[in-house]
C-alpha positions in Angstrom: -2.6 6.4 -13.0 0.5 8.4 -14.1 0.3 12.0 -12.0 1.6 15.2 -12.7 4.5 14.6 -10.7 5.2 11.3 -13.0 5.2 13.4 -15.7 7.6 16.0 -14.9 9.9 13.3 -14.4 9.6 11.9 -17.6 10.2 15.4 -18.9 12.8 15.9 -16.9 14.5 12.8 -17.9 14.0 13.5 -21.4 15.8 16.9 -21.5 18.7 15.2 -19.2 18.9 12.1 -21.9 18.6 15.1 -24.8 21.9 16.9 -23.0 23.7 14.1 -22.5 23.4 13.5 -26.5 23.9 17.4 -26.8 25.8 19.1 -24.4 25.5 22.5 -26.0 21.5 21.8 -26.2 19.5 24.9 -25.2 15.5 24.2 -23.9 12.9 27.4 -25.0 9.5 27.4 -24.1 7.4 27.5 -26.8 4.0 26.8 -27.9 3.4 25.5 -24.0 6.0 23.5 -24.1 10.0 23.4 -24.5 11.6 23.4 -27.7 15.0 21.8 -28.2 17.3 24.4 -29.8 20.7 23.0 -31.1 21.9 26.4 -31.7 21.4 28.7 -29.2 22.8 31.4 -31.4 19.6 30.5 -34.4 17.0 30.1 -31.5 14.0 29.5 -34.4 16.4 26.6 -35.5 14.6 24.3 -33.4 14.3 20.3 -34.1 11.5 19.2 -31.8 10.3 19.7 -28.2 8.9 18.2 -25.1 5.5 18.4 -24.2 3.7 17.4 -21.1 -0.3 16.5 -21.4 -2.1 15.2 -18.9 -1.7 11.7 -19.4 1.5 11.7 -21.5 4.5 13.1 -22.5 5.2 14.1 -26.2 8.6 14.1 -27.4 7.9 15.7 -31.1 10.3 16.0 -33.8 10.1 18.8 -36.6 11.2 16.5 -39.2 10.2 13.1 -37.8 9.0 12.2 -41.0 12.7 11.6 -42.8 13.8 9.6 -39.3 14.9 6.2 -39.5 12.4 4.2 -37.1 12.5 0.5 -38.0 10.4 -0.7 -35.1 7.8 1.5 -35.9 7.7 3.7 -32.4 7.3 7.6 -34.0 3.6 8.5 -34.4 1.7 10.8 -36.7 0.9 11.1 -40.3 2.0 14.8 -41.4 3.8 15.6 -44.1 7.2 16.0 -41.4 6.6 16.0 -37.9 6.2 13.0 -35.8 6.1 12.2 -31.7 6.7 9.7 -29.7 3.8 9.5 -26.5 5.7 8.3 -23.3 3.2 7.0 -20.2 6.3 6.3 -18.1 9.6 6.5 -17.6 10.5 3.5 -19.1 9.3 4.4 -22.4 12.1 6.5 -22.1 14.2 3.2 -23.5 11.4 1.3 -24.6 10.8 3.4 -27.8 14.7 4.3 -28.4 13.9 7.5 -27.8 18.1 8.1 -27.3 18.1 6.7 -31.1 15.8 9.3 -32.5 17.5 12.6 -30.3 21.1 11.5 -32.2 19.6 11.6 -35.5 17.9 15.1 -34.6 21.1 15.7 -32.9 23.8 14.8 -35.2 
């Protein structure tokens, strides 16, 4: 059973892995998350955000939908956005999550 604790790692790890990518990154909470702003100077320019559930962690992308994903890891059906649910810290690597924050990134 993944805790709260678990979780907070994962999103903790996630935002480390996202500055790492993008030093200048800048993390807003928003819509009871944290959104990833690129800019801090456009703050609604935001490409995605971190979400922690109770039995998950949600890293969702804005425009998902137009991300290369060849091994079929992003989930959702909207018209843009798309997530990726990670139980554990190793799905961290295991769904090239670093992949997907350089395209949203770039």
């Amino acid at each position: 059973m993944t805790t709260m604790d678990d979780l907070s790692r994962i999103a903790d790890e996630v935002k480390a892995l996202a500055k790492e990518i993008e030093p200048g990154l800048a993390f807003e909470p928003k819509y009871g998350g944290e959104v990833m702003v690129p800019d801090p100077e456009a703050p609604k320019a935001f490409v995605g955000g971190v979400f922690v559930y109770k039995d998950h962690v949600s890293v969702e992308f804005s425009q998902g939908a137009e991300l290369e994903d060849p091994k079929g890891h992003l989930e959702g059906k909207g018209k843009a956005r798309r997530h990726l649910k990670l139980h554990a810290t190793d799905d961290i690597e295991g769904k090239d999550l670093a992949s997907f924050l350089r395209q949203v990134l770039r």
